[in-house]
C-alpha positions as CSV (number, residue, x, y, z in Angstrom):
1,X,0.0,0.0,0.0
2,X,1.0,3.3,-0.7
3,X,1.9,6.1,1.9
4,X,2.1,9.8,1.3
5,X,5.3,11.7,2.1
6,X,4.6,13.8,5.0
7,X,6.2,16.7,3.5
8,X,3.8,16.5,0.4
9,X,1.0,16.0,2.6
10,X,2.0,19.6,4.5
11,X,2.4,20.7,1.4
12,X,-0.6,19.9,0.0
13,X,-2.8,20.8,3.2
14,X,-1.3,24.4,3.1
15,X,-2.2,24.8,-0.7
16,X,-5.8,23.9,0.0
17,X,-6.2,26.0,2.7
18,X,-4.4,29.0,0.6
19,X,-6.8,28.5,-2.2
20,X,-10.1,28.2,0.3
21,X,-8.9,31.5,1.7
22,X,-8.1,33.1,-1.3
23,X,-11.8,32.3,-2.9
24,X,-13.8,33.2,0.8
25,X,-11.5,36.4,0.4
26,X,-12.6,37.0,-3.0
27,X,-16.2,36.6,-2.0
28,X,-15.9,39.1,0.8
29,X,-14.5,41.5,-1.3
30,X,-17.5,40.9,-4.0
31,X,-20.3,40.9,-1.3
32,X,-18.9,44.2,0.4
33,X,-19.1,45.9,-3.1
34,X,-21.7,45.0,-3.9
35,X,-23.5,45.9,-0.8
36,X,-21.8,49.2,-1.1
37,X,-23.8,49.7,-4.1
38,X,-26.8,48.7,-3.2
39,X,-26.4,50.7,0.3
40,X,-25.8,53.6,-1.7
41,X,-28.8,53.0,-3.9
42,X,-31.2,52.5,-1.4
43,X,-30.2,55.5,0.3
44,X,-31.3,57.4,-2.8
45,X,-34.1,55.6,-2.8
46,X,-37.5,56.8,-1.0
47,X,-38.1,54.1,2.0
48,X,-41.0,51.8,0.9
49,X,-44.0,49.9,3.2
50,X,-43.7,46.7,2.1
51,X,-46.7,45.4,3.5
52,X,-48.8,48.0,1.5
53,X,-46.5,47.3,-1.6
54,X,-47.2,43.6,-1.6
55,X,-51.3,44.0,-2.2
56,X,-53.2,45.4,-4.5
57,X,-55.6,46.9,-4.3
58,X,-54.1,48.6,-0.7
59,X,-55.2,48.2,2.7
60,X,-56.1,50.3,5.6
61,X,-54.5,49.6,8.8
62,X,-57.5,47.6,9.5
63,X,-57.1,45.5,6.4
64,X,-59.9,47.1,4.4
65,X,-59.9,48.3,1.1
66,X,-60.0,51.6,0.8
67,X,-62.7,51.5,-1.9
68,X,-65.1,50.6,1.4
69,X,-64.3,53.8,2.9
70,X,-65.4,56.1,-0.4
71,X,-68.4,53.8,-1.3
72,X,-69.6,54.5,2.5
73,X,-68.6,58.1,2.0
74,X,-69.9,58.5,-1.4
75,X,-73.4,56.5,-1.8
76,X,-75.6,58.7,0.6
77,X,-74.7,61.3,-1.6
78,X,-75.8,59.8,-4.7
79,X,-79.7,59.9,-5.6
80,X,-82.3,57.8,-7.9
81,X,-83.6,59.8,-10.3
82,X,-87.1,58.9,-12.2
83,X,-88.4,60.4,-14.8
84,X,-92.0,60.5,-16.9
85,X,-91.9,62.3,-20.2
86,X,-94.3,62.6,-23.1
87,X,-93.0,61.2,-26.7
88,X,-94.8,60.9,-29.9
89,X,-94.8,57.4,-30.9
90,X,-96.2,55.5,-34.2
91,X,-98.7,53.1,-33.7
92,X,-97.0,49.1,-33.1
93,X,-98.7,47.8,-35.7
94,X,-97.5,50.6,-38.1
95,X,-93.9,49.7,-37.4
96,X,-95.0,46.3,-38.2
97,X,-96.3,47.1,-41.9
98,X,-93.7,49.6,-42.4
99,X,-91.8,49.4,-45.3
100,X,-93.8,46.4,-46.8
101,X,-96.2,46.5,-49.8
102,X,-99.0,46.2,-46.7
103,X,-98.5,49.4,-45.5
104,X,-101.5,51.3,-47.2
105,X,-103.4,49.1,-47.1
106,X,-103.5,48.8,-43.3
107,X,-103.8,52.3,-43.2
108,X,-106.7,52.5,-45.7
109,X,-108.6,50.0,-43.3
110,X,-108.0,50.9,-40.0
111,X,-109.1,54.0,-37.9
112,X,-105.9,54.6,-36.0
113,X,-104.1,57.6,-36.1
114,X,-100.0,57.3,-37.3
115,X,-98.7,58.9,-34.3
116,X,-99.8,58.6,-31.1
117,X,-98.5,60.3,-27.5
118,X,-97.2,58.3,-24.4
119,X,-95.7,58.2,-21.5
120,X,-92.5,56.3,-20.9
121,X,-90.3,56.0,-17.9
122,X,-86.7,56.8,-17.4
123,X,-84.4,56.7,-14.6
124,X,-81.1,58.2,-14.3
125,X,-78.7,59.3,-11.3
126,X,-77.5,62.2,-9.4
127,X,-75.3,64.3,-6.6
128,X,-76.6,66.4,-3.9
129,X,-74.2,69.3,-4.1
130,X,-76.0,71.1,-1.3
131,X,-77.8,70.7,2.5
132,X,-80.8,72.4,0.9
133,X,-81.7,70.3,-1.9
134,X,-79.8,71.3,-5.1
135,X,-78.9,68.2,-7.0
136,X,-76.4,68.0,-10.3
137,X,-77.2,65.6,-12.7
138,X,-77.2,65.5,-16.9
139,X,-79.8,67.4,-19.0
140,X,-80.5,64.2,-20.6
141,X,-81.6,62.9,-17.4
142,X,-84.6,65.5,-16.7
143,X,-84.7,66.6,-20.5
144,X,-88.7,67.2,-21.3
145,X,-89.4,65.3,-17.9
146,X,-93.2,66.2,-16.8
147,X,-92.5,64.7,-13.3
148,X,-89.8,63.9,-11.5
149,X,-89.0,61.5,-8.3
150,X,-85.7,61.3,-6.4
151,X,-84.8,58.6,-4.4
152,X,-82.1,58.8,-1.6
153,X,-80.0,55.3,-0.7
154,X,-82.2,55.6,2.7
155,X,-85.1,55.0,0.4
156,X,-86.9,58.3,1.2
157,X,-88.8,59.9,-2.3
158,X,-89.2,63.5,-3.1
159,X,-91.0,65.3,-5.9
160,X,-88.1,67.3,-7.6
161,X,-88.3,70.5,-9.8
162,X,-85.9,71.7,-12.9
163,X,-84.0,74.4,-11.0
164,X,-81.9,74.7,-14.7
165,X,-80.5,72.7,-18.1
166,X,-77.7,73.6,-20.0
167,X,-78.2,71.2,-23.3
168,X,-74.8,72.8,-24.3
169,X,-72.5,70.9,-21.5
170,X,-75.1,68.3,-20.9
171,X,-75.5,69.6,-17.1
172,X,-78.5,69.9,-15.2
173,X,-79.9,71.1,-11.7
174,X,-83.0,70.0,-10.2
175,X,-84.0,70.6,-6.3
176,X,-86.4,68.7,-3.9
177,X,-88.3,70.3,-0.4
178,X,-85.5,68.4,2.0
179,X,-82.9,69.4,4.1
180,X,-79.7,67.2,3.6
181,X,-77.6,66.2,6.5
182,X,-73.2,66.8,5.9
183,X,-72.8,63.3,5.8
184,X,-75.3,63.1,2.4
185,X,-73.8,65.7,0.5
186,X,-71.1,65.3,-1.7
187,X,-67.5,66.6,-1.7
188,X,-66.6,68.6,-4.4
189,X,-62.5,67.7,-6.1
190,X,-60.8,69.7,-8.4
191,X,-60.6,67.8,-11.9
192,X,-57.9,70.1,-13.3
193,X,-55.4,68.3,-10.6
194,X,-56.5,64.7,-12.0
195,X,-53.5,62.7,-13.7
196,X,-54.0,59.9,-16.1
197,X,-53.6,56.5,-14.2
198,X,-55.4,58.2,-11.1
199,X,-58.0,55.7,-9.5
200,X,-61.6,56.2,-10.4
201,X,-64.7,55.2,-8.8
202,X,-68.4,55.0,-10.6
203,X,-71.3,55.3,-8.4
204,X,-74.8,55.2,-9.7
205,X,-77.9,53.0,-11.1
206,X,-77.0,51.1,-14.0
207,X,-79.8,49.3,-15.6
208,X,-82.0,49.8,-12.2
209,X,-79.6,48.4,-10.0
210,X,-79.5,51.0,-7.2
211,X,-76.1,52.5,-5.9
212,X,-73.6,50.5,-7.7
213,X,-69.9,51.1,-7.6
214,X,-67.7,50.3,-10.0
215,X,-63.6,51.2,-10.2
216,X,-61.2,52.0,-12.4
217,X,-58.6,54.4,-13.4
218,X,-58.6,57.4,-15.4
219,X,-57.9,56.3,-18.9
220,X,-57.6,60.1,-20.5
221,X,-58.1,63.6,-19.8
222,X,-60.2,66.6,-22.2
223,X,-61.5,64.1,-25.2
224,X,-63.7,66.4,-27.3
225,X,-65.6,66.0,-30.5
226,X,-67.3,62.9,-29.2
227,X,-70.3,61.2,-31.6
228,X,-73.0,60.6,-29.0
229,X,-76.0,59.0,-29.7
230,X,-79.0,61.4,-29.6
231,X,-76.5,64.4,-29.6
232,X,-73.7,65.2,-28.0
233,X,-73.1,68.7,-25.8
234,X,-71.5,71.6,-27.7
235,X,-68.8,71.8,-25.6
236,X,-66.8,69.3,-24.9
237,X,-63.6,68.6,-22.2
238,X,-64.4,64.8,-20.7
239,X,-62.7,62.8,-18.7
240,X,-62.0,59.3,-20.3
241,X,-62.2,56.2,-17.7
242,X,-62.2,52.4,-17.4
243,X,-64.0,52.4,-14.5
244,X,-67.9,50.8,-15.8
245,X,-70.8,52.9,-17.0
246,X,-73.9,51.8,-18.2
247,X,-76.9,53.1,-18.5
248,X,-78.5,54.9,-16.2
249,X,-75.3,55.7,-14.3
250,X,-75.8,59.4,-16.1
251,X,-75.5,61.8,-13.6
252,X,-73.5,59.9,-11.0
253,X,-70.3,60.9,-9.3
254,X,-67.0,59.7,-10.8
255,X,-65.1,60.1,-7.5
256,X,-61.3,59.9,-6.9
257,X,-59.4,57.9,-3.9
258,X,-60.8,59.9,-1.7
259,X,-64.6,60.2,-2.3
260,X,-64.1,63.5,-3.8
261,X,-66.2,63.9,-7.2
262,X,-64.2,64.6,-9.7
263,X,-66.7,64.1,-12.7
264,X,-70.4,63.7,-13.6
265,X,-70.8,60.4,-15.2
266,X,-72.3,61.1,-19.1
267,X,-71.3,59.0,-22.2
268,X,-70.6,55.8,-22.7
269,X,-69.4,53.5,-25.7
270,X,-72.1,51.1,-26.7
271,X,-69.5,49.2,-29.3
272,X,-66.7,49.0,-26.9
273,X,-65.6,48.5,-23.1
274,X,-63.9,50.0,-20.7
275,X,-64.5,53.5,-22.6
276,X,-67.1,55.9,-20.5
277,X,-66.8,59.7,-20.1
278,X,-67.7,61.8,-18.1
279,X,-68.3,66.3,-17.4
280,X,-65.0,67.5,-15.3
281,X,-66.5,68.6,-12.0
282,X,-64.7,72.2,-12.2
283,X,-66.3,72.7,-15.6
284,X,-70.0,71.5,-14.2
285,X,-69.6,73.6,-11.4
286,X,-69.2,76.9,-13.3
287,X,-72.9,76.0,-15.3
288,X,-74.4,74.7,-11.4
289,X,-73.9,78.4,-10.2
290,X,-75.4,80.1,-12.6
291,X,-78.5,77.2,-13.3
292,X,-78.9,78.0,-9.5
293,X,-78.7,81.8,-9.3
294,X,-80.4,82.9,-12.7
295,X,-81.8,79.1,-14.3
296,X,-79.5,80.0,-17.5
297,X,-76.2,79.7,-18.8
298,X,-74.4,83.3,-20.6
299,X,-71.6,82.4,-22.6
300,X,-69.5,84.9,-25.3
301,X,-69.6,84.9,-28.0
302,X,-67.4,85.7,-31.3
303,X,-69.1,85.3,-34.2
304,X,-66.9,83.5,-36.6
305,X,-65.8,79.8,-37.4
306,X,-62.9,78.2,-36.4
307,X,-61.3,75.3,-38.2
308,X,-58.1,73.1,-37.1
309,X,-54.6,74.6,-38.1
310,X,-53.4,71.5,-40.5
311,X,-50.0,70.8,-41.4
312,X,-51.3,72.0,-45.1
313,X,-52.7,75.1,-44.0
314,X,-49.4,75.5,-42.0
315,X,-47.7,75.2,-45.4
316,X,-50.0,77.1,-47.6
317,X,-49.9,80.3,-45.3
318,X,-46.0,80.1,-44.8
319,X,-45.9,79.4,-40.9
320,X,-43.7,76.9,-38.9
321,X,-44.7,73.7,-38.3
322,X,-44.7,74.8,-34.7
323,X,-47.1,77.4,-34.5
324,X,-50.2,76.4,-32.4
325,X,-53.7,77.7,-33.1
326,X,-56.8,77.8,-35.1
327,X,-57.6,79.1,-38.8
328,X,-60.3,81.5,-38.9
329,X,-62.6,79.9,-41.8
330,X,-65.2,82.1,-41.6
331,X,-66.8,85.7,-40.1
332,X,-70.0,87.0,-40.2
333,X,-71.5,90.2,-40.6
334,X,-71.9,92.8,-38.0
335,X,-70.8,90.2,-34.8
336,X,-68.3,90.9,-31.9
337,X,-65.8,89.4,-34.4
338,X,-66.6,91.6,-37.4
339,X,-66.8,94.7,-35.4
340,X,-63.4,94.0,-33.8
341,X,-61.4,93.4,-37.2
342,X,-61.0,89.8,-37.3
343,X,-60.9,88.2,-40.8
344,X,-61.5,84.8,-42.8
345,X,-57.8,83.5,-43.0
346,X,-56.4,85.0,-40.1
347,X,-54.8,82.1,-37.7
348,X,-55.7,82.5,-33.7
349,X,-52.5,81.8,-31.8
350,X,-53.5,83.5,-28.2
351,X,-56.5,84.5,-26.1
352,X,-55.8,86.7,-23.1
353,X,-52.3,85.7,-23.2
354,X,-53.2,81.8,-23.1
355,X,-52.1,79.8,-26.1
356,X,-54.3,78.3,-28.4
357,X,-53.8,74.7,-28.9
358,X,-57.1,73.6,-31.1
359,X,-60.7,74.1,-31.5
360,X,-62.3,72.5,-28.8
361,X,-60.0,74.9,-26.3
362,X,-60.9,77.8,-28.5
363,X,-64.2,77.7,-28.1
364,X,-64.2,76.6,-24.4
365,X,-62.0,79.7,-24.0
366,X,-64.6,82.1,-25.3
367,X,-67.5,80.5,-23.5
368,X,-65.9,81.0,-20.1
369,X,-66.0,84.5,-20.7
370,X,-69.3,86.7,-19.7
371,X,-71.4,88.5,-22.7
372,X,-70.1,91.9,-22.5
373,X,-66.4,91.5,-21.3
374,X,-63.5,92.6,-23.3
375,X,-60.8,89.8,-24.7
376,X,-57.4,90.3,-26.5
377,X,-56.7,87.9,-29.5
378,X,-53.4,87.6,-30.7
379,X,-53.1,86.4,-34.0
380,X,-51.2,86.0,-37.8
381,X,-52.1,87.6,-41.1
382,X,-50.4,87.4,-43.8
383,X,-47.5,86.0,-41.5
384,X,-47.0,88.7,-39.3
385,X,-48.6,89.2,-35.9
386,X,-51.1,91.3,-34.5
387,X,-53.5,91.8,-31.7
388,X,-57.0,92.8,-31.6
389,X,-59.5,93.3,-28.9
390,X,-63.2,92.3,-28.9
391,X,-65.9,92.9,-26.5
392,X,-68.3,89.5,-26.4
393,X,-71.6,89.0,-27.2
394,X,-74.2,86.5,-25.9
395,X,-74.3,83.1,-26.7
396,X,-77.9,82.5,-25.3
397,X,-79.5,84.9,-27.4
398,X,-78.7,82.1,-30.4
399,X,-81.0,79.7,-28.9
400,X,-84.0,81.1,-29.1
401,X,-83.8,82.4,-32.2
402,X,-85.7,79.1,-33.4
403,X,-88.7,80.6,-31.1
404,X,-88.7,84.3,-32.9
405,X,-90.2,84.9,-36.2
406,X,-88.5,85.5,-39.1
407,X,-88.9,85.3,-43.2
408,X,-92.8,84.7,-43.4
409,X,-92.9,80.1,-44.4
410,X,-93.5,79.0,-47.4
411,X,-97.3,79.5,-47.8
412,X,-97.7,76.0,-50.0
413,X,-97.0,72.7,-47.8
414,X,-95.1,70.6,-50.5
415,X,-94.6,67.6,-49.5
416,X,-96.0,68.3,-45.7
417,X,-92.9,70.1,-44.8
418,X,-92.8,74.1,-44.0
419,X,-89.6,75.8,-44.4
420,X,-87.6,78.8,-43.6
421,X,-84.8,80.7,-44.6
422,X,-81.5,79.9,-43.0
423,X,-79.4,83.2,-41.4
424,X,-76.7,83.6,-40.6
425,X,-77.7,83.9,-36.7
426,X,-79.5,80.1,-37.6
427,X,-75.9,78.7,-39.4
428,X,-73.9,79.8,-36.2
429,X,-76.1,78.0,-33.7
430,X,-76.5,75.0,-36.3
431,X,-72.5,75.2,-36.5
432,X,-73.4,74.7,-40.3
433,X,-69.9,74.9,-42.0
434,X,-70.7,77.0,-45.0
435,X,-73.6,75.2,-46.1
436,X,-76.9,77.7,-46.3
437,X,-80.0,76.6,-47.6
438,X,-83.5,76.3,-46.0
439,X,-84.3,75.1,-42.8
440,X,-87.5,72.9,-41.9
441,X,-89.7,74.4,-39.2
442,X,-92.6,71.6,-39.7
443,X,-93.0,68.2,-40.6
444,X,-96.9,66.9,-41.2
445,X,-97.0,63.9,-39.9
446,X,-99.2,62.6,-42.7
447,X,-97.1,64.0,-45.3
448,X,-94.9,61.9,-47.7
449,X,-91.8,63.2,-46.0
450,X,-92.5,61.8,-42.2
451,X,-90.6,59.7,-41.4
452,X,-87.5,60.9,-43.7
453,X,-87.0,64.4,-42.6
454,X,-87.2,66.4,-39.4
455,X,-87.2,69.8,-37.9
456,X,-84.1,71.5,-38.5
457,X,-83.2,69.7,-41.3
458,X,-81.9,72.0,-43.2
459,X,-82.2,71.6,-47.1
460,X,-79.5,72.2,-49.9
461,X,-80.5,70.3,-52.7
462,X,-83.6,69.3,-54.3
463,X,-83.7,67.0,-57.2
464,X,-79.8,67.9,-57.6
465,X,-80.3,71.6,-57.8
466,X,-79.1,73.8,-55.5
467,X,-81.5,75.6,-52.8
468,X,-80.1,78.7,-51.7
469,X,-83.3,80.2,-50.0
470,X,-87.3,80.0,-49.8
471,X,-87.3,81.1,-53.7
472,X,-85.0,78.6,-54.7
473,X,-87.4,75.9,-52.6
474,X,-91.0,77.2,-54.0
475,X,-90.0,77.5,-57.2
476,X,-88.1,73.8,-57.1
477,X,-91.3,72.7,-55.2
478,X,-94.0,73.8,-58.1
479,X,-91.7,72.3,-60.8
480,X,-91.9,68.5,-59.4
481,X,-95.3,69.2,-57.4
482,X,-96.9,67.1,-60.1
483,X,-94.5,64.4,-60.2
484,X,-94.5,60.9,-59.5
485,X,-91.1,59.6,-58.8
486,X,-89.0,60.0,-55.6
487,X,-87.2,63.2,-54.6
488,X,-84.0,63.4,-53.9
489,X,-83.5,65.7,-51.2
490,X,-79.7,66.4,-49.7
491,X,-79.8,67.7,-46.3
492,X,-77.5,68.9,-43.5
493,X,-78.5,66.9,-40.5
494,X,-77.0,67.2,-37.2
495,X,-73.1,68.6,-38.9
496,X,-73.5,65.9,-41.8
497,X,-74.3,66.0,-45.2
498,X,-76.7,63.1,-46.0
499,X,-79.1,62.7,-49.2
500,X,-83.1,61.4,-48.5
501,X,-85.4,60.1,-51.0
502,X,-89.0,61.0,-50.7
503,X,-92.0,59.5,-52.4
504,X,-94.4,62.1,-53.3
């Protein structure tokens, strides 16, 4: 058998334990650099609480989610609202026949009018914004409501009356014969101080099912030029969220973390999910004091129509690529913007030293100021700049120009519509872009053109010839008043061009 040298075996014992202390020095070395770095990194780093970093959603101390704490804050303040209108409605068995060779004849042989009037419920949501009864909700809520019931969480009802509508933001105030306690009124948040990602909560009464809260984040702030079924509002800043809205959610809260409202719920996406709007709570404030001190909304008013600054237009009129603002496409005749010097191709760049970034901030910009005050624009022509001054007139005076009278109808009824000319007062509250024609004040709902054209419809071509005004329609009207085939009307109808064929 063999037996080691003890010399070697020193030898080798000593080499072992050099090596072993070399590597564990090594290591130490690593490790304390290492730690050095991290040391010095997590020193720069804010300190973190693990235990609310490692759940989601976070917990109160008492292992609650906070979302308990703003839907216990935030429901009392949230109210049931049901409403009973009026609307026309054909007969059932009309809708039936319509449209199939059947359809005379079942009116030849039955003695039942086409159009009938009924009432239909409607239910909706809202937020008391005060102890004495004053409660924000959407116009489309209470719009043509002949009664209306709120409903608090504690299941009390109250008759409510229409304090105030503004169709134009969609915002509406109503008020019922209670005194609220603190705890049911709502707290007001400021939406300009929202960021995208911040967490927001729904409350309301989707599809009947009283004080539901749903939660999400905020998905996108001041979307404008939204498509809206039945109409959208003229002005137009909302805030986008995930958080679920259905119908009959319109006029809840959309609150923040802390139960503070932050929006009034409004739109949602029927083709898509996870995409609902709704009215910034600082903007639906402004309308809530004056629905509450005078029942109407004053906005200014320029007088002219403004059109986005394109990369083309940018190019054609010789300006930087980085210029901001809006083109001035049109101005009409004797109107704030007339009488202070603005003209058709001048490009708005400021408002009262703000910067103007597109149309939907333009227009919001005028409307904040009061009929009668005094604004400085600062704009381009011809590539140099200038500023102007304008004192504003009153928006609200456009909509009730459809209740004044004006050019005297056309006298004949051809084909049971009654028309009027179209002004330019009519094209500005229309926001017709250019397009003038004749305007339909009456439909007969007997006449051949029922169910194809409306009021405020307005009329540019006939038969493919161009209507320019009452003349142009009487005188288009006698020429096929005998005639047997379809019409072609094209009409302007809520912004869009669209064509209608009418059987005489």
């Amino acid at each position: 058998m063999f037996k080691p040298n003890g010399f070697i075996t020193r030898n080798l014992l000593a080499g072992v334990t050099l090596i072993v202390v070399g590597i564990a020095a090594g290591v130490l070395f690593t490790a304390d650099w290492n730690w050095t770095a991290v040391s010095k990194a997590h020193d720069a780093a804010p300190p973190v609480n693990y235990r609310l970093a490692s759940t989601l959603p976070y917990l109160t101390e008492s292992g609650q989610s906070p979302f308990v704490a703003v839907a216990e804050r935030v429901a009392p303040t949230v109210v049931n609202i049901e409403t009973d209108r009026k609307v026309s409605a054909s007969d059932p068995m009309e809708d039936f026949f319509r449209d199939s060779p059947f359809q005379e004849f079942f009116h030849r042989n039955q003695n039942l009018p086409r159009r009938r009037e009924m009432r239909v419920p409607a239910s909706g949501s809202g937020i008391i914004i005060s102890p004495d009864g004053f409660i924000l909700t959407n116009n489309h809520v209470v719009a043509d409501a002949e009664k209306m019931t709120v409903k608090t969480q504690s299941g009390r009802e109250y008759k409510a009356t229409l304090v105030g509508a503004d169709p134009e933001t969609d915002v509406a105030v109503i008020k019922v014969d209670h005194y609220f306690e603190p705890r049911e009124v709502a707290l007001p948040g400021n939406s300009d101080s929202i960021r995208v990602g911040d967490w927001a909560i729904a409350v309301g009464n989707p599809f009947g099912l009283d004080w539901t809260l749903t939660v999400g984040v905020i998905s996108a702030k001041g979307r404008t030029n939204l498509s809206i079924a039945g109409g959208g509002p003229s002005y137009q800043d909302f805030i986008q969220t995930d958080a679920s809205i259905n119908f009959g959610n319109s006029g809840g809260p959309l609150c923040d973390i802390h139960g503070q409202v932050i929006g009034v719920n409004t739109a949602i996406n029927p083709s898509g999910q996870g995409i609902g709007f709704a009215i910034p709570i600082n903007m639906a404030m402004k309308v809530v004091d004056q629905l509450r001190d005078k029942g109407t909304v004053s906005r200014g008013y320029l007088g002219m129509l403004p059109r986005e600054l394109t990369t083309d237009l940018r190019s054609a009129l010789g300006i930087p690529d980085a210029t901001t603002g809006v083109f001035v496409e049109r101005v009409d005749a004797r109107t704030p913007a007339d009488d202070g010097g603005l003209k058709a191709g001048d490009v708005v760049t400021g408002l009262d030293g703000a910067p103007i970034t597109d149309v939907a901030q333009f227009r919001m910009l005028v409307a904040d100021h009061k009929p009668g005050s005094r604004i400085a624009m600062h704009i381009l022509r011809d590539g140099q700049p200038h500023e102007l001054s304008f004192t504003l007139g009153d928006r609200s005076q456009l909509s009730s120009l459809f209740g004044q009278e004006k050019e005297e109808p056309a006298k004949e009824s051809w084909m049971g519509i009654q028309v009027e000319a179209v002004t330019d007062d009519v094209a500005r509250a229309l926001q017709l872009d250019g397009a003038y024609g004749v305007i339909i004040t009456e439909v007969d709902p007997d006449g051949p053109a029922a169910r194809k054209l409306q009021e405020r419809d307005v009329i540019i071509e006939i038969d493919r010839k161009s209507v320019d005004n009452v003349a142009d329609f009487k005188r288009i009207a006698a020429e096929l008043k005998d005639g047997k085939k379809a019409v072609l009307f094209r009409l302007v109808r809520n912004g869009q061009k669209t064509f209608e064929a009418i059987e005489p």
